[in-house]
C-alpha positions as CSV (number, residue, x, y, z in Angstrom):
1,X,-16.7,29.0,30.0
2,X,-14.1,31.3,28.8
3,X,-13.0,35.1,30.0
4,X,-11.9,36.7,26.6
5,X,-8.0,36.8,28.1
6,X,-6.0,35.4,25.4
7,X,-3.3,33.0,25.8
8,X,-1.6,32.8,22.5
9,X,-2.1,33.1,18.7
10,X,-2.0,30.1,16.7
11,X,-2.4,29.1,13.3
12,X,-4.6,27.6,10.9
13,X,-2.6,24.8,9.3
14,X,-5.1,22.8,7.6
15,X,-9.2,23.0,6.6
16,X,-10.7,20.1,5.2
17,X,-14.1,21.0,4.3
18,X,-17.0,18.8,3.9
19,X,-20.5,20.1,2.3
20,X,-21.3,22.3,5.1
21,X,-18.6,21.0,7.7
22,X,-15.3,21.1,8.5
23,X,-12.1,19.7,10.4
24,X,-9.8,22.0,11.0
25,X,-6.0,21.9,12.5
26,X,-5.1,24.6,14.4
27,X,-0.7,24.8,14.8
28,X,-0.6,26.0,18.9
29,X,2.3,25.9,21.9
30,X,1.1,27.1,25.2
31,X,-2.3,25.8,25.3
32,X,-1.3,22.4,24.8
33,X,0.1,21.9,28.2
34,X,-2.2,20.0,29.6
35,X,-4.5,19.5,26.5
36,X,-6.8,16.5,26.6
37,X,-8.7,15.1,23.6
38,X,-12.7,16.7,24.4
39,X,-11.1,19.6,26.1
40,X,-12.8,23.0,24.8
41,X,-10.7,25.8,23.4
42,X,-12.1,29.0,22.3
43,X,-10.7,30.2,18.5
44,X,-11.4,33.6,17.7
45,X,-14.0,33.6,20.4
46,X,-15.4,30.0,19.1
47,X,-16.1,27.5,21.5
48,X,-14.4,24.3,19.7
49,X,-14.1,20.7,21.2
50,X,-10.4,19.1,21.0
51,X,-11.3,15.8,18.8
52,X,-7.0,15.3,18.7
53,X,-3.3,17.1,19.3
54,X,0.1,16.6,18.8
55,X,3.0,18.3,20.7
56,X,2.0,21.6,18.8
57,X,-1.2,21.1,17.2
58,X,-4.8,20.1,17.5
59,X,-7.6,19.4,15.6
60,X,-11.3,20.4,16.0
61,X,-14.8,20.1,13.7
62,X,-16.8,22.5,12.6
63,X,-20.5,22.1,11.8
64,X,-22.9,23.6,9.5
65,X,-24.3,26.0,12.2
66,X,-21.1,27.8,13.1
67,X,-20.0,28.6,9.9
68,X,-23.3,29.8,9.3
69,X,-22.8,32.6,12.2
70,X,-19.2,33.1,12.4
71,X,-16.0,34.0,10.3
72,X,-14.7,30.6,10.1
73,X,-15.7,29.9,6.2
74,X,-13.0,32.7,5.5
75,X,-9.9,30.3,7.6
76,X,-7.0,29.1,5.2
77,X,-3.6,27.9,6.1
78,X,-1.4,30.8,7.9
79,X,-4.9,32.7,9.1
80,X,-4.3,33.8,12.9
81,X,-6.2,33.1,15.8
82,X,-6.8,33.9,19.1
83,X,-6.5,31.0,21.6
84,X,-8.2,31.0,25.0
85,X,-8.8,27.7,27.2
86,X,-11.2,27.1,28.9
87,X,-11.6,28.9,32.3
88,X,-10.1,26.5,35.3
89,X,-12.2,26.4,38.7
90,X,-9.4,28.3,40.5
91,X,-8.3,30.6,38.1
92,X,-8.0,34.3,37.6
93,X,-11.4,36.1,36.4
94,X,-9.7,38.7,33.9
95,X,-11.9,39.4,31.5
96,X,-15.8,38.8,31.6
97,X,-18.1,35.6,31.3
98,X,-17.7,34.3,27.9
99,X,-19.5,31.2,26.4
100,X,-17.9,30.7,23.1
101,X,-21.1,31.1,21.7
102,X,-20.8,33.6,18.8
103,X,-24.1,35.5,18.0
104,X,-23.0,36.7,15.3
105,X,-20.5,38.9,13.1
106,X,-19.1,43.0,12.2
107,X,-17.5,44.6,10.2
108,X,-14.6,46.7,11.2
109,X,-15.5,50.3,9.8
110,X,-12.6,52.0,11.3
111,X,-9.3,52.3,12.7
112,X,-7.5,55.2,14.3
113,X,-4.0,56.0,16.3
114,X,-5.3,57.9,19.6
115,X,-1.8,58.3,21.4
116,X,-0.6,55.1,22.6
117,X,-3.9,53.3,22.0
118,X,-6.0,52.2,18.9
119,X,-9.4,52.8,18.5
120,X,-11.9,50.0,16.4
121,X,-15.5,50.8,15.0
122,X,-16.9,47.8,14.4
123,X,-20.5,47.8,12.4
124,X,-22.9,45.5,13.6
125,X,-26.5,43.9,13.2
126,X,-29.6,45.9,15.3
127,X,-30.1,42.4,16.9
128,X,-26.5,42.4,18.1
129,X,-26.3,46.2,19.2
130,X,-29.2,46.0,21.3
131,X,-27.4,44.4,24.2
132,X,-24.1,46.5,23.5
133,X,-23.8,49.5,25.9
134,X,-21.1,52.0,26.9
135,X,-18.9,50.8,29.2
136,X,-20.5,46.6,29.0
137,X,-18.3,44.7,28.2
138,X,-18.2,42.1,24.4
139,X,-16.0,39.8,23.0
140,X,-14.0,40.4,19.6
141,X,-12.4,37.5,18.0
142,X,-12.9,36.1,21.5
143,X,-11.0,39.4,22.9
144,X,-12.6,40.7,26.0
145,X,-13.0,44.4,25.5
146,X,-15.3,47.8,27.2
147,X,-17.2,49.2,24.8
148,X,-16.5,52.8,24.4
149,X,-18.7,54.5,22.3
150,X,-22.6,53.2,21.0
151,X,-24.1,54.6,17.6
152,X,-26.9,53.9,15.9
153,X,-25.6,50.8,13.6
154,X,-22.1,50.7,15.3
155,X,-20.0,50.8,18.1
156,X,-16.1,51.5,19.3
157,X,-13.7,49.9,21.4
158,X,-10.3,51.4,22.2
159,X,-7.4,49.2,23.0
160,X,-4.0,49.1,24.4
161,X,-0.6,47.8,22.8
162,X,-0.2,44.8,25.0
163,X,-4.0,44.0,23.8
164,X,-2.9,44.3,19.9
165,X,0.5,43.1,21.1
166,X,-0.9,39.4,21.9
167,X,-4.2,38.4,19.5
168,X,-4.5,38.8,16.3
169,X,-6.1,42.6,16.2
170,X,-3.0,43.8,15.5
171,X,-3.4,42.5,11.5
172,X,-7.1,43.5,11.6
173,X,-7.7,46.4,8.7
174,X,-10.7,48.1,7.5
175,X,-13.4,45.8,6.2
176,X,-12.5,42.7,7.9
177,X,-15.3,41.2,9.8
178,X,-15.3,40.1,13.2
179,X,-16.8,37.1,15.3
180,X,-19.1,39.1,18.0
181,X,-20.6,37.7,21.4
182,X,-22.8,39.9,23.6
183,X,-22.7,40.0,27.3
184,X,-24.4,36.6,28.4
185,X,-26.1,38.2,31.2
186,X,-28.0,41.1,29.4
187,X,-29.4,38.4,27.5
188,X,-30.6,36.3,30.3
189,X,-32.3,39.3,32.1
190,X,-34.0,40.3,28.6
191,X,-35.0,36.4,28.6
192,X,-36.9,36.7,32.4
193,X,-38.2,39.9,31.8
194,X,-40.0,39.3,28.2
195,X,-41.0,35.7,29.8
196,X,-40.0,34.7,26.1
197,X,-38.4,31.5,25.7
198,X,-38.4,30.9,21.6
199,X,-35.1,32.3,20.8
200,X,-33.2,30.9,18.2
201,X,-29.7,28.8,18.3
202,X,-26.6,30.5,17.8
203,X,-23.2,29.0,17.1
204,X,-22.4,26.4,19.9
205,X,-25.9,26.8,21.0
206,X,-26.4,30.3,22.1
207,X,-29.9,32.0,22.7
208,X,-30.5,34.4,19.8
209,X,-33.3,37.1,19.5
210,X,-36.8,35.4,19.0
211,X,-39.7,36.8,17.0
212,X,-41.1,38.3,20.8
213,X,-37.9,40.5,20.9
214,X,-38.5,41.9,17.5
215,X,-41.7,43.2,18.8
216,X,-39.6,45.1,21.5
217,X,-39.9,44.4,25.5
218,X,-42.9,44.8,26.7
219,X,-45.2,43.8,24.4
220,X,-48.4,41.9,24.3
221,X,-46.9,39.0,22.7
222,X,-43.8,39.3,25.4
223,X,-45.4,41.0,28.4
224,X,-43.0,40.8,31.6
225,X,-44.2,37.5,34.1
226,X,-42.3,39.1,36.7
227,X,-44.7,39.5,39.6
228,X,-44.3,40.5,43.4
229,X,-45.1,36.3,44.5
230,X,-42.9,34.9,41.9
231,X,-40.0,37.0,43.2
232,X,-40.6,35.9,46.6
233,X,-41.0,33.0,46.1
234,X,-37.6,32.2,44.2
235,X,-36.0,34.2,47.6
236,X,-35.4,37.4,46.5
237,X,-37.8,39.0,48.8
């Protein structure tokens, strides 16, 4: 688990692609501390397994699946990347609960100066801006960030220089896309409340939105199973 706080930016210093795979070396300082190989390290919001390192680098691999639903196809030697570890047992909650697991991708739409900070409009899928709202929190690139604004087929985020100051949004410019993870939690609660449990996979093994959800909450074919008895009887009456 992961809390969108970043620790460094690295750098992509090699891809080697298969067919539909990848292993990638990733040039890094900070992070490798106390680095061990099958260690997980989030890049750009990517949950990745350490498969080897060096004193400043490490390697991961990529599958089929996460290049399918995340920006990584687009990584070439010198592209930027946020760098989180993941979250120790004592450690400081900063952000919010992130999984790594990217449901999907934006585009960003807009940038603008507002004072001292910088306001991003990223476009997104319906699927994904269903479980965006004002003031929730969703990862960017693996940034933890409040959602400021929600529109019909976008939303905005507004940031402050130490934010751009240390991950890679700084470089970010209109039409780029973005790797995008939802609050985990709104997703859960939809999950209980539907009673549906066909979701698809996202990268890293995510719950996407199953054919149920497209019929919107609520309906015959994902009526709520949440009764009076099964509420007490899990305690919470």
């Amino acid at each position: 688990m992961f809390t969108g706080i970043i620790e460094e930016i690295g750098q992509i210093q090699s891809v080697s692609k298969n067919r539909v795979s990848a292993a990638i070396t990733i040039k890094a300082h900070s992070i490798l501390q106390d680095v061990a190989v099958g260690d997980s390290i989030a890049v750009n919001g990517i949950c990745l397994t350490v498969t080897g390192y060096t004193k400043d680098r490490f390697t991961v691999d990529m599958m089929h699946e996460t290049f399918d639903r995340t920006c990584a196809c687009a990584w070439k030697r010198g592209t930027g990347v946020n760098l989180e570890r993941a979250m120790a047992a004592g450690g400081r909650f900063g952000g919010h609960i992130v999984s790594g697991h990217i449901d999907g991708t934006g585009t960003i739409s807009g940038i603008r100066q507002d004072d001292n900070a910088v306001w991003y409009e990223i476009t997104a899928d319906p699927r994904i801006l269903r479980y965006v709202v004002e003031k929730g929190s969703i990862a960017i690139d693996g940034i933890s960030l409040t959602v400021a604004t929600v529109g019909k087929d976008r939303f905005s985020v507004s940031t402050i220089p130490h934010t751009r100051n240390m991950t890679t949004l700084s470089e970010r410019k209109n039409g780029d896309k973005v790797n995008l993870e939802n609050d985990i939690v709104g997703k859960y609660v939809e999950r209980f409340l539907t009673g549906d449990r066909t979701g698809s996979v996202a990268a890293g093994g995510a719950a996407g939105v199953g054919e149920s959800d497209r019929e919107g909450i609520g309906s015959a074919a994902g009526g709520s199973r949440v009764t009076e008895q099964l509420l007490a009887e899990n305690g919470f009456l």
